[in-house]
C-alpha positions as CSV (number, residue, x, y, z in Angstrom):
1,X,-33.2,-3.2,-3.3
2,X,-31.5,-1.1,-0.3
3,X,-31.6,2.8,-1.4
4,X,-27.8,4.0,-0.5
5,X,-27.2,6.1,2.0
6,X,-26.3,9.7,0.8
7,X,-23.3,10.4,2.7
8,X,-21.2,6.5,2.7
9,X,-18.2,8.1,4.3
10,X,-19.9,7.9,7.5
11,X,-21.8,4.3,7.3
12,X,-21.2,1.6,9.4
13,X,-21.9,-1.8,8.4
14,X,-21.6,-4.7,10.9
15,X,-24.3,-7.2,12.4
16,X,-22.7,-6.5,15.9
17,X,-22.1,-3.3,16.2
18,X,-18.6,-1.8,18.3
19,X,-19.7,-1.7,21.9
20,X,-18.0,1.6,21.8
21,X,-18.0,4.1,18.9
22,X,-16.0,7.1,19.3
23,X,-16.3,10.3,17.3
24,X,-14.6,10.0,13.7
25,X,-14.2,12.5,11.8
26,X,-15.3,11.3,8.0
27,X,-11.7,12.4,6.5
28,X,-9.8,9.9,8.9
29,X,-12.5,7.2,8.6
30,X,-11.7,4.3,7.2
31,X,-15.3,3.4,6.0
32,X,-15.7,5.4,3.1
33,X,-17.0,3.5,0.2
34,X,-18.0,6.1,-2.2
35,X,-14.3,7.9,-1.9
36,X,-13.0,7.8,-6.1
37,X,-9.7,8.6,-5.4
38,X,-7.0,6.9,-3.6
39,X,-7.9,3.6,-2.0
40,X,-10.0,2.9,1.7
41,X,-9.9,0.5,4.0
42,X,-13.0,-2.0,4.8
43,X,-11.0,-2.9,7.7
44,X,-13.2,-1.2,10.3
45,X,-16.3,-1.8,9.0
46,X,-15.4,-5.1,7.8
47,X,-17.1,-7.0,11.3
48,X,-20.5,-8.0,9.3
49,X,-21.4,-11.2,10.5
50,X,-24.4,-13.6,10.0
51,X,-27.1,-12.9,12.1
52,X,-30.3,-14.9,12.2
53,X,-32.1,-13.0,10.0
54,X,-28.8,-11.9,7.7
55,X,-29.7,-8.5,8.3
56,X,-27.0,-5.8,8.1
57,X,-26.8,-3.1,10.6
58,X,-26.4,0.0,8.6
59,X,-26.2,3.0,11.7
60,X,-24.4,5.8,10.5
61,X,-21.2,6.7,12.4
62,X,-22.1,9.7,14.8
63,X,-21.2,13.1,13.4
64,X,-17.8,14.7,14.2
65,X,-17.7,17.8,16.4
66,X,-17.4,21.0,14.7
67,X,-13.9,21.9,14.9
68,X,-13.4,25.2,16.7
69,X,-11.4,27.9,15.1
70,X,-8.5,27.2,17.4
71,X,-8.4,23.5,15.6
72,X,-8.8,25.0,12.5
73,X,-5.3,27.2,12.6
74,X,-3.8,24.2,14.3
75,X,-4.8,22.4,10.8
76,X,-3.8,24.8,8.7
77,X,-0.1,25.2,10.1
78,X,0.4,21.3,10.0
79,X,-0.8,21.7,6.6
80,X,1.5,24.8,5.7
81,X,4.7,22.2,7.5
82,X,4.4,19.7,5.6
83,X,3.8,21.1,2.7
84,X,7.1,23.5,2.9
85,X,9.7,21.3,1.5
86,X,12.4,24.1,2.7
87,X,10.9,24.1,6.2
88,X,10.9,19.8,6.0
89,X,14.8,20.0,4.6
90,X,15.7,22.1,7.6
91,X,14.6,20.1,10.0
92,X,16.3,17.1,8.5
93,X,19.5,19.5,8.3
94,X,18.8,20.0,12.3
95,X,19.0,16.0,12.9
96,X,22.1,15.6,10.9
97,X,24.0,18.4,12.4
98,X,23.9,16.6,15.9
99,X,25.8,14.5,16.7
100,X,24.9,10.6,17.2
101,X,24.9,10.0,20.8
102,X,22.7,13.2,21.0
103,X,20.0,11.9,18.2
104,X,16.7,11.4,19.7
105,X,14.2,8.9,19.2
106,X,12.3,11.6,17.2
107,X,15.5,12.9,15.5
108,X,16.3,9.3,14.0
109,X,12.9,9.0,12.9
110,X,13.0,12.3,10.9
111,X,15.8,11.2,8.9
112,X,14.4,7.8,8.3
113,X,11.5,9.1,7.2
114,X,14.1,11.4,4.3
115,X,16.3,8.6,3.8
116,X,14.3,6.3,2.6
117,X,13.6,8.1,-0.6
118,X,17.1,7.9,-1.7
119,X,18.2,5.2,-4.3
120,X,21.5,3.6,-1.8
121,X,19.0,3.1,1.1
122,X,16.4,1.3,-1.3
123,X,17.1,-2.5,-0.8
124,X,17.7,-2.3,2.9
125,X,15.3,-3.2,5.6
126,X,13.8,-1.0,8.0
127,X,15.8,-2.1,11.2
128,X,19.2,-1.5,9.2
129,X,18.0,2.2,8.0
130,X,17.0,3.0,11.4
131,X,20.4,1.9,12.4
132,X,22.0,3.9,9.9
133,X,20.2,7.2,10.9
134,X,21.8,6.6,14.4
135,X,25.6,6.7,13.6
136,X,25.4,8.4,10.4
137,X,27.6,11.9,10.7
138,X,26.9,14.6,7.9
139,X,30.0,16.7,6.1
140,X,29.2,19.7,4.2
141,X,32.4,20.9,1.4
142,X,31.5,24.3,0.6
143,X,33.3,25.0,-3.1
144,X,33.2,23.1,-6.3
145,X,36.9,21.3,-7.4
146,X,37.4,20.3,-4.1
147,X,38.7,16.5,-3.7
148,X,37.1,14.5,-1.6
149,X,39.3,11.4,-2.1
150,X,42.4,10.8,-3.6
151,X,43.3,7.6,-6.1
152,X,44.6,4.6,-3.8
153,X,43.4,6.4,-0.3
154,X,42.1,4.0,2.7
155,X,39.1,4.3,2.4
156,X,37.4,4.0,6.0
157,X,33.5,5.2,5.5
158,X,31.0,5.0,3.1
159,X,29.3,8.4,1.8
160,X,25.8,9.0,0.5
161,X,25.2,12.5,-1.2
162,X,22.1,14.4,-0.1
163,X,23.2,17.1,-2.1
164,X,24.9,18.4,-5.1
165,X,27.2,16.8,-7.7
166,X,30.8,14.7,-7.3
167,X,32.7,13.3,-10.2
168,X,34.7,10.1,-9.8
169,X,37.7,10.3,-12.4
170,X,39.5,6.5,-13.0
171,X,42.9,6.1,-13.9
172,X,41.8,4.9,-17.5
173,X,40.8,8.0,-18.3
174,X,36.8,6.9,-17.6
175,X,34.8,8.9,-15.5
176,X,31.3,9.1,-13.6
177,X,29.0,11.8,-12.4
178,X,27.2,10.8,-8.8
179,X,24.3,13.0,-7.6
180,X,21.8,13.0,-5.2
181,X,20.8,9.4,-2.9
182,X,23.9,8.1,-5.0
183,X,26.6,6.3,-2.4
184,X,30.1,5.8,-2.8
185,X,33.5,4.7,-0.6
186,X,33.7,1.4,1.0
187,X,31.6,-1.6,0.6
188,X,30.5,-3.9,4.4
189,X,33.7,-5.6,4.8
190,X,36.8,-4.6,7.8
191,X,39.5,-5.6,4.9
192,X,41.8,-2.0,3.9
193,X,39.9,-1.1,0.8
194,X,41.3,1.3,-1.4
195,X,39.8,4.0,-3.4
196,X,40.0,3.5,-7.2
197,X,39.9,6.6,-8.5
198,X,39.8,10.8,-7.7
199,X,36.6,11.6,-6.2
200,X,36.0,15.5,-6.7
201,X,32.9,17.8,-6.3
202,X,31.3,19.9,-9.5
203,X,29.1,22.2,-8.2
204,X,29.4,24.1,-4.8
205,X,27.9,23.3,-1.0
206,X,27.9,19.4,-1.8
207,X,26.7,17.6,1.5
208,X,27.1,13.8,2.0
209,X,26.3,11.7,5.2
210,X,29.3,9.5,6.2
211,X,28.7,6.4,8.2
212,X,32.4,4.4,9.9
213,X,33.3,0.9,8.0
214,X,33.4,-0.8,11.3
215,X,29.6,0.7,12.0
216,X,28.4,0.2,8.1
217,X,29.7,-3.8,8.7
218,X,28.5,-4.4,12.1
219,X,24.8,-3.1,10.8
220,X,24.7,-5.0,7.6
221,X,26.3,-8.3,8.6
222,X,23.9,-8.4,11.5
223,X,20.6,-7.9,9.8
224,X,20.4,-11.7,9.5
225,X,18.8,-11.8,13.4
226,X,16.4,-9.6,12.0
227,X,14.8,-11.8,9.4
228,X,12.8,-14.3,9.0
229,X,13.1,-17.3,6.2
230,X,10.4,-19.4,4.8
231,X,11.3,-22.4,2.9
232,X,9.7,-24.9,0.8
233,X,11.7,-28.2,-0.7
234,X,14.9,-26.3,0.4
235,X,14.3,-22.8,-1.5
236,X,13.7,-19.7,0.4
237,X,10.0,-18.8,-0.6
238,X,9.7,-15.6,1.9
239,X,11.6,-13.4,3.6
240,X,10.4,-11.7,6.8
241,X,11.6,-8.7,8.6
242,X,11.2,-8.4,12.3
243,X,9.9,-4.4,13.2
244,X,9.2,-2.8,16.7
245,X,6.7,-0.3,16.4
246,X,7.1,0.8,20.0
247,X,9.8,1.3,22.6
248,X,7.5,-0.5,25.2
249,X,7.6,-3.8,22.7
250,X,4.0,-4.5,22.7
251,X,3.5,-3.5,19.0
252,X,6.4,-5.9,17.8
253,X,5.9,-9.1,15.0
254,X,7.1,-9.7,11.4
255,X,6.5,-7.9,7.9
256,X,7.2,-9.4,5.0
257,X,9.5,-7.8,3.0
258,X,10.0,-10.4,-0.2
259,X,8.5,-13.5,-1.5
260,X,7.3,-15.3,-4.3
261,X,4.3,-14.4,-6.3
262,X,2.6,-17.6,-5.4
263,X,3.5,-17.1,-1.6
264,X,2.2,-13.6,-2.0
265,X,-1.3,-14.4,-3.0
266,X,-0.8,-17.7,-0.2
267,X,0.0,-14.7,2.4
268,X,-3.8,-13.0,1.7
269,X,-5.9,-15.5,3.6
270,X,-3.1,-16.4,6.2
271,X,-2.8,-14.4,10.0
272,X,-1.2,-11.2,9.3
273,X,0.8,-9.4,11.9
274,X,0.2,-6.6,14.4
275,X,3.0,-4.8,12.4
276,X,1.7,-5.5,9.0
277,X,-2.0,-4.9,9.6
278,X,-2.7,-3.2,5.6
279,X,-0.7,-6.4,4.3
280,X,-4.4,-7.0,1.5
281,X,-4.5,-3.4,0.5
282,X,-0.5,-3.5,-0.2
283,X,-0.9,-6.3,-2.3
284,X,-4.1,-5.4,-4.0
285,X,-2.3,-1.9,-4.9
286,X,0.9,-3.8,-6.1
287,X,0.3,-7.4,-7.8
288,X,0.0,-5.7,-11.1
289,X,3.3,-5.3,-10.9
290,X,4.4,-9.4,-10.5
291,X,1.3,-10.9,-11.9
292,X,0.4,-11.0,-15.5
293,X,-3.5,-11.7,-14.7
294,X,-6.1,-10.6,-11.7
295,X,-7.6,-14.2,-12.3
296,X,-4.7,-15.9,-11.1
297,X,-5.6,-13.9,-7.8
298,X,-9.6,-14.6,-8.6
299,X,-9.0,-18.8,-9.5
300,X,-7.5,-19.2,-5.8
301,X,-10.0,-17.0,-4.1
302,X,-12.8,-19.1,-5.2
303,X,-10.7,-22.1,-4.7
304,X,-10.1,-21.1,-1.2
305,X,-13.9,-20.2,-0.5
306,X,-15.0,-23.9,-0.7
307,X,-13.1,-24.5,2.6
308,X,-15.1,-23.6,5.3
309,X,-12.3,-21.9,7.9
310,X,-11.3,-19.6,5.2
311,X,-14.7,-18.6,3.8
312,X,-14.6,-15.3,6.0
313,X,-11.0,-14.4,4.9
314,X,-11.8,-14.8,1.3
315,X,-14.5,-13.0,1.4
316,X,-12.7,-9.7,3.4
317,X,-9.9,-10.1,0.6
318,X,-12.8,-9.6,-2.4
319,X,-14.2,-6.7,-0.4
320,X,-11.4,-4.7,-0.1
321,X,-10.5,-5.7,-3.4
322,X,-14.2,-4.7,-4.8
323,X,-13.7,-1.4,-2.8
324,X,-10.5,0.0,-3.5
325,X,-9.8,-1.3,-7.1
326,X,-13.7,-1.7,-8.8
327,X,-11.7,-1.0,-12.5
328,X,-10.2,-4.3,-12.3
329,X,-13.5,-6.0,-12.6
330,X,-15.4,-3.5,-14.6
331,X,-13.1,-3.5,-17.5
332,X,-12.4,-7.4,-17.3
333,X,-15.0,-9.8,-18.7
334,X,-13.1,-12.4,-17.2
335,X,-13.1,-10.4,-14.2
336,X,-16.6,-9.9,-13.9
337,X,-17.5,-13.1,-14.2
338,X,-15.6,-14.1,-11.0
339,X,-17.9,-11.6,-9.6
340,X,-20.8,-13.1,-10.6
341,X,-19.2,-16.7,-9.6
342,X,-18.1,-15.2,-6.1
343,X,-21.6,-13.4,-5.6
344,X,-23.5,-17.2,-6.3
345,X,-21.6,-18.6,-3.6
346,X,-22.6,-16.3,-1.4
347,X,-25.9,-17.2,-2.5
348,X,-25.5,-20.5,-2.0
349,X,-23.8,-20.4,1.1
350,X,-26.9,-18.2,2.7
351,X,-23.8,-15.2,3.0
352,X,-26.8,-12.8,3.3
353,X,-24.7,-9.9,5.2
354,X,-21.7,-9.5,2.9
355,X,-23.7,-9.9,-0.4
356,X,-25.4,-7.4,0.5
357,X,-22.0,-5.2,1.4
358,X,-20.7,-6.8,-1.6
359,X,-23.5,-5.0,-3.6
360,X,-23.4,-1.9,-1.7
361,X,-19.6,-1.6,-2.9
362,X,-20.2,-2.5,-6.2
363,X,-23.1,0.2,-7.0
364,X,-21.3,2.9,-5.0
365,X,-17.9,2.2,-7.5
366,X,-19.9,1.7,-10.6
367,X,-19.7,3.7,-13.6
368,X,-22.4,5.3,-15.9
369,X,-22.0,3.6,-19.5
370,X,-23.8,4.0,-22.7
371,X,-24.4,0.8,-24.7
372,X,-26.5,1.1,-27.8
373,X,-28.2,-2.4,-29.2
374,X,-29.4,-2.9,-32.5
375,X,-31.8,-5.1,-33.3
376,X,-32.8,-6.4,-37.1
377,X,-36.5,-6.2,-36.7
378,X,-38.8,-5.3,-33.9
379,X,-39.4,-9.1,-33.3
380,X,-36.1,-10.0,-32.6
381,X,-34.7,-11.3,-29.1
382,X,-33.0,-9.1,-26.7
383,X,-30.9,-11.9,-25.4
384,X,-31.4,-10.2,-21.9
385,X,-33.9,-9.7,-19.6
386,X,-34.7,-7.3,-17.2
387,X,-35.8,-6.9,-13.1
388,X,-38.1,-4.2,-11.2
389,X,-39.5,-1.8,-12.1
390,X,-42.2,0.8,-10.4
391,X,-44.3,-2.3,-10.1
392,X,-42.5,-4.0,-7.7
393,X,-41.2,-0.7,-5.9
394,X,-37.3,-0.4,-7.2
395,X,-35.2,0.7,-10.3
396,X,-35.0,-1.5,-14.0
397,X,-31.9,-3.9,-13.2
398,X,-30.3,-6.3,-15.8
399,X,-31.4,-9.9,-15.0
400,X,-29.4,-12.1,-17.2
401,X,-27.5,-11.6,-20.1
402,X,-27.0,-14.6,-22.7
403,X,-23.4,-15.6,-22.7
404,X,-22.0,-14.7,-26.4
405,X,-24.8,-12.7,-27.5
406,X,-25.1,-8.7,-29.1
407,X,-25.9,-7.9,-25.8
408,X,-23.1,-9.3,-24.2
409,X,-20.7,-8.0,-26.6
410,X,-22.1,-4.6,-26.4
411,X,-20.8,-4.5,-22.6
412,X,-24.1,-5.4,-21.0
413,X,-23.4,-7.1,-17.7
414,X,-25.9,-9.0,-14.9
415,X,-26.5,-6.6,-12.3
416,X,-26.5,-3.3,-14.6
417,X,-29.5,-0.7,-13.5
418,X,-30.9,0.9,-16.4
């Protein structure tokens, strides 16, 4: 039994330690096991490999220097900026205002960051947002009533509201209220388009950004040499956007961006970008969302674990998953028992080093429970039996539990310490 560490924030856990460890302070770690909320990354301490002996390394991660007083202000203004949302809405006002030639790199990448939350940027990539940010121009019209367009103009831009309220009256008599990250006008073609319909503001100091058809079509109609297609018996399976992360194009590769569900999961144990390094925590935070079971996750995890040159990446996937998302396991039966089937074949395949970081993550996550079992007479079975003790020097643990038994159904699990 390995007594925990009392502070797992700043643990290290790797057979071959970095060569060289800088100063991390614990809240940007990215080795905290115990954290409850929000979800950490194994990813730097994931490097345990198997030694000789299977022994993990388990040196602590130096302490951080105190911060000085000067660091601490320094904090607490970035602190008080971002959380202003005035102060944040000003700035973004300041990029708009400029013009587009004058838009810094800095510039476009505050408004990216804003305009990505709005509903008519949602299904674009990342390269065509960017783009838009650099030509988009930004109107202001001041009083309510005011028409914006009139019913048959040329239309010759395509307006997004970032705030207030316009009203789009059709010549049946129908009408429609657009508010903010709504987006009306032309749509990515150079035909004459035509506005169908009196486009008029309701409330006052309305703002929209307007982006030029012949910029809106070049940007859309050329995302295509940004993307990447995967296909399998002629259907497209995954979709892949190409990113830059840095002007001097070292940090460049592909993200992917769509796919099946069985691609997806496929995507977990194959090489994964320098631009989409967190791909495994994405997924493990989102497949709830286009799976209707965990297991079908667990049955192709265990499948893939049989073949040698994937072992290792298997094994980092069930970490991270173990670490960041233990409630998937401890409120699954079904769940659990791919634990207990994952753990044996790291038994069995003498995977001494990431059992034991395997158990590590498992006893920092856990819950306390109470289970109360009945028995009919003091001579009964307990249909479970126990390990330890002060005997042997460590705590009471749960040995084995018999499959379809009181004990089982009263929650008690392999690997419980009482």
């Amino acid at each position: 039994y390995l007594q925990l560490p009392a502070d797992l924030t700043k643990m290290h856990l790797t057979d071959n330690p970095h060569p060289q460890v800088t100063n991390v302070p614990s809240s940007q770690s990215g080795c905290s096991i115990a954290s409850d909320s929000g979800s950490s990354s194994l990813s730097d301490i994931y490097q345990a490999t198997e030694s000789e002996m299977g022994d993990v390394d388990l040196t602590g991660l130096p302490e951080a220097p105190v911060d000085s007083e000067d660091e601490e202000e320094e904090e607490d203004e970035d602190i008080d900026r971002t959380s202003d949302p005035l102060l944040g809405r000003d700035v973004v006002r300041e990029c708009l205002e400029k013009e587009p030639a004058d838009k810094t790199d800095d510039d476009i990448e505050q408004l990216l960051e804003f305009m990505h939350q709005l509903p008519a940027f949602a299904n674009m990539t990342m390269s065509v947002r960017r783009e838009l940010c650099s030509v988009m121009i930004f109107e202001v019209v001041e009083q309510a009533g005011a028409i914006i367009l009139e019913d048959g103009q040329e239309l010759d831009s395509w307006y997004v509201i970032l705030n207030g309220t316009v009203e789009i009256s059709y010549p049946d008599g129908k009408s429609e209220s657009l508010c903010m990250g709504n987006s009306f006008g032309i749509t990515p073609s150079l035909d004459k388009q035509y506005m169908n319909g009196v486009v008029r503001t309701k409330v006052d100091d309305c703002q929209f950004v307007c982006i030029a058809q012949q910029d809106y079509w070049r940007i859309l109609n050329h995302v295509e040499k940004n993307t990447h297609k995967v296909e399998e018996e002629g259907e497209i399976v995954m979709v892949k956007e190409h990113r830059e992360l840095d002007r001097s194009g070292t940090r460049k590769g592909h993200i992917v961006i769509k796919a099946t569900p069985e691609r997806l999961i496929m995507h977990l144990i194959e090489e994964h970008s320098i631009v989409d390094p967190t791909y495994i925590e994405d997924f493990l935070l989102t497949y709830r969302t286009f799976l209707t079971s965990p297991l079908e996750v667990g049955n192709k995890l265990l499948e893939w674990f049989t073949v040698d040159s994937l072992r290792d990446k298997v094994t980092r996937v069930v970490l991270l998953w173990v670490n960041n998302h233990f409630n998937d396991f401890e409120g699954d039966p079904a769940m659990t028992r791919f634990l207990e089937e994952f753990e044996k074949n790291l038994e069995d395949t003498k995977m001494k080093g990431h059992l034991r970081l395997l158990n590590i993550a498992c006893a920092a996550k856990a819950k306390w429970r109470q289970i109360t079992l009945q028995k009919p007479s003091r001579d009964s079975p307990l249909f479970f039996s126990l390990l330890g003790g002060s005997d042997k020097g460590f705590g009471i643990f749960v040995e084995t539990v018999e499959i379809g038994s009181k004990a089982a159904e009263a929650g008690l699990k392999r690997g419980d310490q009482v």
